[in-house]
C-alpha positions as CSV (number, residue, x, y, z in Angstrom):
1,X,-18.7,6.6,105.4
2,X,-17.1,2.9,105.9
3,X,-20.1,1.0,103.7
4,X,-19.6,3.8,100.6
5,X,-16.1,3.1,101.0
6,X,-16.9,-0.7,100.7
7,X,-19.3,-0.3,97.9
8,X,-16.0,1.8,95.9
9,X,-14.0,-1.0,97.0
10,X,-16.1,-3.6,95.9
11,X,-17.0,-2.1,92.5
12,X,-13.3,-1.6,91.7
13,X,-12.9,-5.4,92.1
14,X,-16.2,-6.0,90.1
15,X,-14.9,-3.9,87.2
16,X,-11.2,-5.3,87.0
17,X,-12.5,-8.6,86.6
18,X,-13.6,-7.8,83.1
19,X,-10.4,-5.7,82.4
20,X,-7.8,-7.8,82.9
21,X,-9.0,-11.1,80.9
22,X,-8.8,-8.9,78.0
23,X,-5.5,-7.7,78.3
24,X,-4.0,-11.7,78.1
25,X,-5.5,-12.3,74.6
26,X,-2.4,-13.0,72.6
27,X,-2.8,-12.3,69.2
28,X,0.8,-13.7,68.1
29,X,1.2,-14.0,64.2
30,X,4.1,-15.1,61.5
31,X,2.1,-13.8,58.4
32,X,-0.8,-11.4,57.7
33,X,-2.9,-14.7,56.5
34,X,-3.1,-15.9,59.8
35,X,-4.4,-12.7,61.4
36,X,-7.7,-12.8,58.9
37,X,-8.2,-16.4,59.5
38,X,-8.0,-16.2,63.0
39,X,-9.0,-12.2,64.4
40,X,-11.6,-9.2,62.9
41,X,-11.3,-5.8,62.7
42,X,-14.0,-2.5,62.2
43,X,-14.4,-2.5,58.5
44,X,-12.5,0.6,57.8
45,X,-9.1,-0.8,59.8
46,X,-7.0,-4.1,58.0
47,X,-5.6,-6.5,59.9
48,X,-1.8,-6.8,59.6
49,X,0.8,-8.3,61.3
50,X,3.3,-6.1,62.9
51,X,6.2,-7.7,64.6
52,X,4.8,-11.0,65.4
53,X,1.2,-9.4,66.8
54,X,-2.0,-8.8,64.9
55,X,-3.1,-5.3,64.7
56,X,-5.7,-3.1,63.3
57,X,-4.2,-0.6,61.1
58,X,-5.5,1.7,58.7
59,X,-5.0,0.4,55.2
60,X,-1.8,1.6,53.4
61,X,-2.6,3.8,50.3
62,X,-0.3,3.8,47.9
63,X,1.1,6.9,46.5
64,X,-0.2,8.0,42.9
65,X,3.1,8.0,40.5
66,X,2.4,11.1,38.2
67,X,4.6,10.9,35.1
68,X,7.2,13.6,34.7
69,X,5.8,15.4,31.1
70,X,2.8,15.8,33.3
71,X,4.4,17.8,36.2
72,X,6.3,20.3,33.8
């Protein structure tokens, strides 16, 4: 009972040394330039910065203006 508790114990440890170094990347950023030069995203995300940090977002689609004699 005491050496599987020791091998939980241990392998908790193990696996929040790889957690936590993660977590402290700063990805601090004044414009959206500087996240592109500097971070990467999955293809279908865009990098944008979001009060001073660099995120994946999905990419804004802009609405499709429909002239009025069109709607009537």
């Amino acid at each position: 009972m005491a050496a599987i508790l020791k091998f939980i114990y241990a392998m908790f440890l193990f696996i929040s040394l790889f957690m936590f170094p993660m977590a402290i990347e700063s990805k601090n950023c004044q414009t959206d330039e500087e996240c592109l030069k500097n971070y990467r995203c999955p293809p279908h995300l865009s990098l944008q910065c979001i009060h001073g940090w660099c995120e994946c977002e999905p990419p804004v689609e802009q609405p499709i203006e429909t002239p009025v004699d069109l709607i009537e």
